[in-house]
C-alpha positions in Angstrom: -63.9 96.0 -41.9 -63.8 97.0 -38.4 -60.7 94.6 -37.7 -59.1 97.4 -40.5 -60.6 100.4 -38.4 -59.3 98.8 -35.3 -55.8 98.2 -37.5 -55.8 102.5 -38.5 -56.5 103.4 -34.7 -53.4 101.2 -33.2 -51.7 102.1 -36.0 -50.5 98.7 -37.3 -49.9 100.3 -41.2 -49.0 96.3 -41.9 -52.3 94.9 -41.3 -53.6 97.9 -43.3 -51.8 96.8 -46.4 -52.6 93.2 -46.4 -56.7 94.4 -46.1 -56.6 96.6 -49.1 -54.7 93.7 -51.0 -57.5 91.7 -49.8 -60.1 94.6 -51.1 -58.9 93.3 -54.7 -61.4 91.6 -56.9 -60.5 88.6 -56.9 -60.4 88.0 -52.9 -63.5 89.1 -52.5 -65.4 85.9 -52.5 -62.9 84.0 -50.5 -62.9 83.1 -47.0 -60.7 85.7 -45.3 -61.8 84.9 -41.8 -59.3 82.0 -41.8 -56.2 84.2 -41.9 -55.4 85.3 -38.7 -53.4 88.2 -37.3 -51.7 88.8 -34.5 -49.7 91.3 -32.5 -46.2 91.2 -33.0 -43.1 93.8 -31.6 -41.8 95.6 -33.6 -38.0 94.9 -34.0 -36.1 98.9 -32.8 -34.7 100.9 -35.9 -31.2 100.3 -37.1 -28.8 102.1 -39.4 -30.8 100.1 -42.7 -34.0 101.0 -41.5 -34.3 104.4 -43.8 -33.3 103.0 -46.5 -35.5 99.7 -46.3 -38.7 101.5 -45.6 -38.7 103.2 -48.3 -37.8 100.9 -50.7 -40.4 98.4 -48.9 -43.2 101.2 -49.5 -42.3 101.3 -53.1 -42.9 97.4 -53.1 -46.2 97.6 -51.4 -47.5 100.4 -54.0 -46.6 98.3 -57.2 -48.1 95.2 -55.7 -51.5 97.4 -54.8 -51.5 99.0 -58.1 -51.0 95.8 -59.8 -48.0 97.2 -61.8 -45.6 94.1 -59.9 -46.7 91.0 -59.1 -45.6 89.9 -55.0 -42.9 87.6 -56.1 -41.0 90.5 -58.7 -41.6 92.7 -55.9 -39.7 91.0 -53.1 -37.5 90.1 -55.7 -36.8 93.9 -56.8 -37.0 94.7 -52.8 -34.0 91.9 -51.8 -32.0 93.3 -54.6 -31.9 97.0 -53.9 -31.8 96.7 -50.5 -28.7 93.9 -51.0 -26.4 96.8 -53.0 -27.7 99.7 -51.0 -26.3 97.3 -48.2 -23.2 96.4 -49.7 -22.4 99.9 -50.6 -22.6 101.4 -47.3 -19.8 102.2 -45.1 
């Protein structure tokens, strides 16, 4: 928990998502000290941005509320993203 306190104060919202997926039931009795994290840039905005983030937030919900498994999600995610893409000027 207080590498997810330090995660909130640097703001690092990734690192935040992956602890509450590991708050889940069934990673509770695992050995989560073996996955590591690190500090990674973060790559500067582009004209996709917008409409990735928030089609990547919608991803991350359903996988947290268990309504999408991660593989449908990513799946879903690289689809919508793909014709928003393709549609665009």
């Amino acid at each position: 928990m207080r590498r997810l306190a330090e995660a909130r104060a640097e703001g690092a919202a990734k690192i935040i998502v992956c602890a509450k997926l590991f708050e889940k039931p069934a990673t509770l009795k695992r050995n989560l000290s073996a996955i590591k994290f690190r500090d990674v840039a973060i790559s500067p905005p582009n004209q996709f941005s917008a409409m990735f983030n928030k089609d990547y937030n919608q991803s991350v919900a359903d996988m947290i509320a268990g309504k999408k498994d991660i593989n449908t999600a990513l799946r879903d995610l690289q689809d919508e993203v793909q014709k928003q893409i393709d549609a665009a000027p």
